[in-house]
C-alpha positions in Angstrom: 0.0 0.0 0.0 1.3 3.8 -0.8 1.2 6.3 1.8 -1.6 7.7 -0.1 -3.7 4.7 0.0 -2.8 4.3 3.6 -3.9 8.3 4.1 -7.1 7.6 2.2 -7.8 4.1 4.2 -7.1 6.0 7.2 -9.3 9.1 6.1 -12.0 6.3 6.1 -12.3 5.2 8.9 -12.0 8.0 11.1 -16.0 9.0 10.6 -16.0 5.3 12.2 -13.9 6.0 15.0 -16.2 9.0 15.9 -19.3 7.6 15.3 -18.1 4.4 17.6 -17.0 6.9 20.4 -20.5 8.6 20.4 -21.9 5.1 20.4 -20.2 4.0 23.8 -21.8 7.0 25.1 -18.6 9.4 24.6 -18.5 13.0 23.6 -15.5 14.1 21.6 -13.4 16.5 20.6 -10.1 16.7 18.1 -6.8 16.8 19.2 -3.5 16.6 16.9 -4.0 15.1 13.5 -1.6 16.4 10.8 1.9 17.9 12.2 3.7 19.8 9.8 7.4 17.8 9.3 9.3 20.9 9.4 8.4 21.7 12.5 10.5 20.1 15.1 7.3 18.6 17.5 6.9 15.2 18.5 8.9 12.0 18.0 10.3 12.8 14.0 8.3 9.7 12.6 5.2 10.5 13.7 2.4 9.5 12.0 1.0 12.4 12.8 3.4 13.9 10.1 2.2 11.3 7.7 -1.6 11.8 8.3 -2.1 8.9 9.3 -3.1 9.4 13.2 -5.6 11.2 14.9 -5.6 12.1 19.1 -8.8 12.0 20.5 -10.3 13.5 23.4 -12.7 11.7 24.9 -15.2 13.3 27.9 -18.5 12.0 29.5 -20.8 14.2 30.8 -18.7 16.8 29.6 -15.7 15.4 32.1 -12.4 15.2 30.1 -11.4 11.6 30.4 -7.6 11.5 30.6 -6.4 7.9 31.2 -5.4 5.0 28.7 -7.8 3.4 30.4 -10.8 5.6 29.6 -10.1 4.8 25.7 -9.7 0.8 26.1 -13.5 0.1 24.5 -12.8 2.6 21.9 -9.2 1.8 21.4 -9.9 -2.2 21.2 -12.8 -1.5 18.9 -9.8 0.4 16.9 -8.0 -2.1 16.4 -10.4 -4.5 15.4 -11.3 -2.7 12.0 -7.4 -2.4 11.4 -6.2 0.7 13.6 -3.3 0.8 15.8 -4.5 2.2 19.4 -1.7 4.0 20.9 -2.9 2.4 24.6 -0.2 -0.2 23.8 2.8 2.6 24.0 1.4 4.8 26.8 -0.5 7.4 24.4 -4.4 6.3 25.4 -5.9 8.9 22.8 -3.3 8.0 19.9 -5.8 6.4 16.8 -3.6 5.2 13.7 -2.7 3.3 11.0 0.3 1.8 10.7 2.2 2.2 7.9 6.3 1.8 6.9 6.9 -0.2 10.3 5.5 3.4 12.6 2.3 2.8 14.8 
């Protein structure tokens, strides 16, 4: 797959990702997607840079929900149609596709 098929796969599924989250009863809001690769923020092969990953912020009852733990339905639920949850490396409300060997 080329980065742009993996961008367009990606660009997919995240209506998914948000529908999902208001189905388990979450409200959302965005965080980082696209990080501009010229500016030095975050680790330098982000997929971020790629866009390929989205950060979600995930509240209930309008309580922001900070823990890995909070995202484990919607981050397993992820990862079932293909995504790579970022609860496995510490970053709870880290939603990806891997591509080129980055998660």
């Amino acid at each position: 797959m080329t980065e742009f098929e993996a961008q367009v796969r990606f660009a997919f599924m995240v209506p998914s990702l948000i529908d999902k989250a208001f189905d388990l009863g979450f409200q959302v809001t965005l965080g980082d997607a696209y990080r501009d690769p010229r500016v030095p923020y975050g680790h330098p092969n982000s997929l971020h840079k790629h866009r390929l990953a989205l950060d979600v912020n995930l509240f209930k009852g309008g309580i922001y929900l900070t823990t890995t733990e909070d995202h484990r339905p919607l981050g397993e639920w992820w990862e079932s149609i293909g995504g790579t949850w970022g609860g496995r490396f510490n970053d709870g409300n880290h939603y990806s596709l891997a591509f080129g060997g980055m998660k």
